[in-house]
N, C-alpha and C positions, 0 to 999 in steps of 0.2 A: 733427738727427741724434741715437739715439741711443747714450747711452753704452752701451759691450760692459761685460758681467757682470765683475768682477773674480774672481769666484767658481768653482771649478772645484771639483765636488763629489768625483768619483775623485781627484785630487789633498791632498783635503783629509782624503779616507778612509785614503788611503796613509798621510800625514802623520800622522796618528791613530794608527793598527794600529803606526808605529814609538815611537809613544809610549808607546802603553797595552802594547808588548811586550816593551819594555825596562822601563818603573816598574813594572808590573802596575794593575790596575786601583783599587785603594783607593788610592795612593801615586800616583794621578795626578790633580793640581785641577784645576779648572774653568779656572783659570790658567793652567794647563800647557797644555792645549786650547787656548786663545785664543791664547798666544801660539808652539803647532807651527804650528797650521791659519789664523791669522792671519784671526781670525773674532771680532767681540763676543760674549761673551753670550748677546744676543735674538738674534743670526741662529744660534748654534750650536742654540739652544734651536727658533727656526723652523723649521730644516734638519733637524735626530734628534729633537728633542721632550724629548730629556732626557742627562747621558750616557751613563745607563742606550742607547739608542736609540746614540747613535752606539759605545759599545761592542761592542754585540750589532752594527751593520754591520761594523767592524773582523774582529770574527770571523770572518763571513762571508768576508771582501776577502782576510782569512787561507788560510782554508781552499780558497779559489776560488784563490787563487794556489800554494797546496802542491800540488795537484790536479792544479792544469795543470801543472807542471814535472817531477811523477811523470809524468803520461801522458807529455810528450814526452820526458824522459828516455827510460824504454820503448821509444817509437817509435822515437828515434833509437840504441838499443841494436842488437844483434847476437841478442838473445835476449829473451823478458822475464824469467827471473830472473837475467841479467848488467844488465839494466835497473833493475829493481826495488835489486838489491847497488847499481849508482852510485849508485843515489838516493838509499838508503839514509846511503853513503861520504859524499855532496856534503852532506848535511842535515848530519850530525855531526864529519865533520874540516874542508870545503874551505868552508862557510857563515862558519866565525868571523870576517871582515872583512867580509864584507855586511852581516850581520843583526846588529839591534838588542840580539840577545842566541842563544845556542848553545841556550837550551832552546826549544821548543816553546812558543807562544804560547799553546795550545789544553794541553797540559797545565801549563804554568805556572796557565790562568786555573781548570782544576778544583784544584789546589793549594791555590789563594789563596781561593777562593768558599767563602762556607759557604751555607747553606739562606735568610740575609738577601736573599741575591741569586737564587733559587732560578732563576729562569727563565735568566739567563743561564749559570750554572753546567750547568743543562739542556741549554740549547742549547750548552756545549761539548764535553759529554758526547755531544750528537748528531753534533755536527762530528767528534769523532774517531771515533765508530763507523762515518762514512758513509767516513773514510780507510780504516781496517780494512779497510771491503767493498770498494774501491779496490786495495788488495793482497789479497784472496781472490780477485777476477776474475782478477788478474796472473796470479797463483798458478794458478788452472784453466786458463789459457791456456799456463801452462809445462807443465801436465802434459798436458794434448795432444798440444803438440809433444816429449814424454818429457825435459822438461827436469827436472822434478821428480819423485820418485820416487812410484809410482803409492800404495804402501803408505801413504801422507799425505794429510789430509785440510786443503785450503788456507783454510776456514775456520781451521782450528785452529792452522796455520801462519802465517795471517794477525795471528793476535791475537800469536803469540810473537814476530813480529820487529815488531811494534808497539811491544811492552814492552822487546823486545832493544836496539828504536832510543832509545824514553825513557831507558834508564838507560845507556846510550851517551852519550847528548846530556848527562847528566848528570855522568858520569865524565871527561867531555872538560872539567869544570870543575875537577877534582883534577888528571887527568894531562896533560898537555903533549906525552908522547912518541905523535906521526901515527902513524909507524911499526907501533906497538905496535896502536893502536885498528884502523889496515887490519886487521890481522892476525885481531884479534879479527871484526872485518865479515869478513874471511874464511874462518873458521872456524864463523859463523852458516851462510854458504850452501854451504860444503862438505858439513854433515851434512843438506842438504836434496837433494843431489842425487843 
């Protein structure tokens, strides 16, 4: 009989992304790896090839999981721009007890990268642009249904509450007061509509 794989690869990519999302990417060893994902070495190295490689999947696993909780958030919304606001609300006030860290993974890792790492830094640059277009569709779909005010262009809207939500997630590390932050995410989508 043979033995079952000990090895669970999504488990171990999850395991990862809350590593490399809390330390950042240079501030996490090869040791840190081994012992989140509970993997030697050769098989980290057999499995991504480098942790160049299992990095760049983490980002991915990032991005594919922000993705999906925007779309359902949406879906299960009343509107999509009272959708797109929870999502917005849940990323930067109601996340601080789940996630390994209040900022963006995907902006943390452009932050942190310089031009040494050029492709990864790349590819998180592409990860946030493909989020952006993710709330420009939102955005065409409230204005359809005249949620959003015709005079706006949601490309253009898409990129401001992109930046609104970075320095949100950002300010949620000075200020403390919930309260205060709704207020602010509320006064983002008042003047959109």
């Amino acid at each position: 009989m043979a033995a079952t794989a000990k090895f669970d690869r999504q488990e171990a990519i999850q395991k990862a992304t809350e590593l490399f999302w809390t330390k950042g990417f240079h501030a996490t060893s090869m040791r840190n790896i081994q012992q989140a994902i509970d993997m030697r070495p050769g098989s980290i190295y057999a499995c991504f090839g480098s942790k160049e490689g299992l990095f760049s999947e983490t980002l991915q696993h990032y991005a594919n999981a922000s993705k999906e909780r925007l779309l359902s958030t949406v879906a299960a919304a009343s509107s999509p721009l009272q959708g797109l606001q929870q999502f917005i609300q849940e990323a930067v006030v109601s996340c601080r007890g789940g996630a390994p860290s209040s900022m963006c993974m995907l902006v943390k890792t452009v932050s942190e990268l310089t031009d040494e790492n050029a492709d990864l830094l790349a590819e998180a640059k592409l990860l946030l642009r493909q989020m952006e277009a993710a709330f420009a569709a939102i955005l065409s779909e409230a204005q359809v249904q005249g949620e959003l005010r015709q005079d706006l262009d949601p490309d253009q809207v898409a990129r401001y509450l992109q930046m609104q939500m970075m320095g949100l997630r950002a300010y949620r590390h000075v200020n403390e007061d919930l309260d205060q932050i709704d207020r602010l995410i509320e006064d983002i989508f008042s003047n959109l509509r």
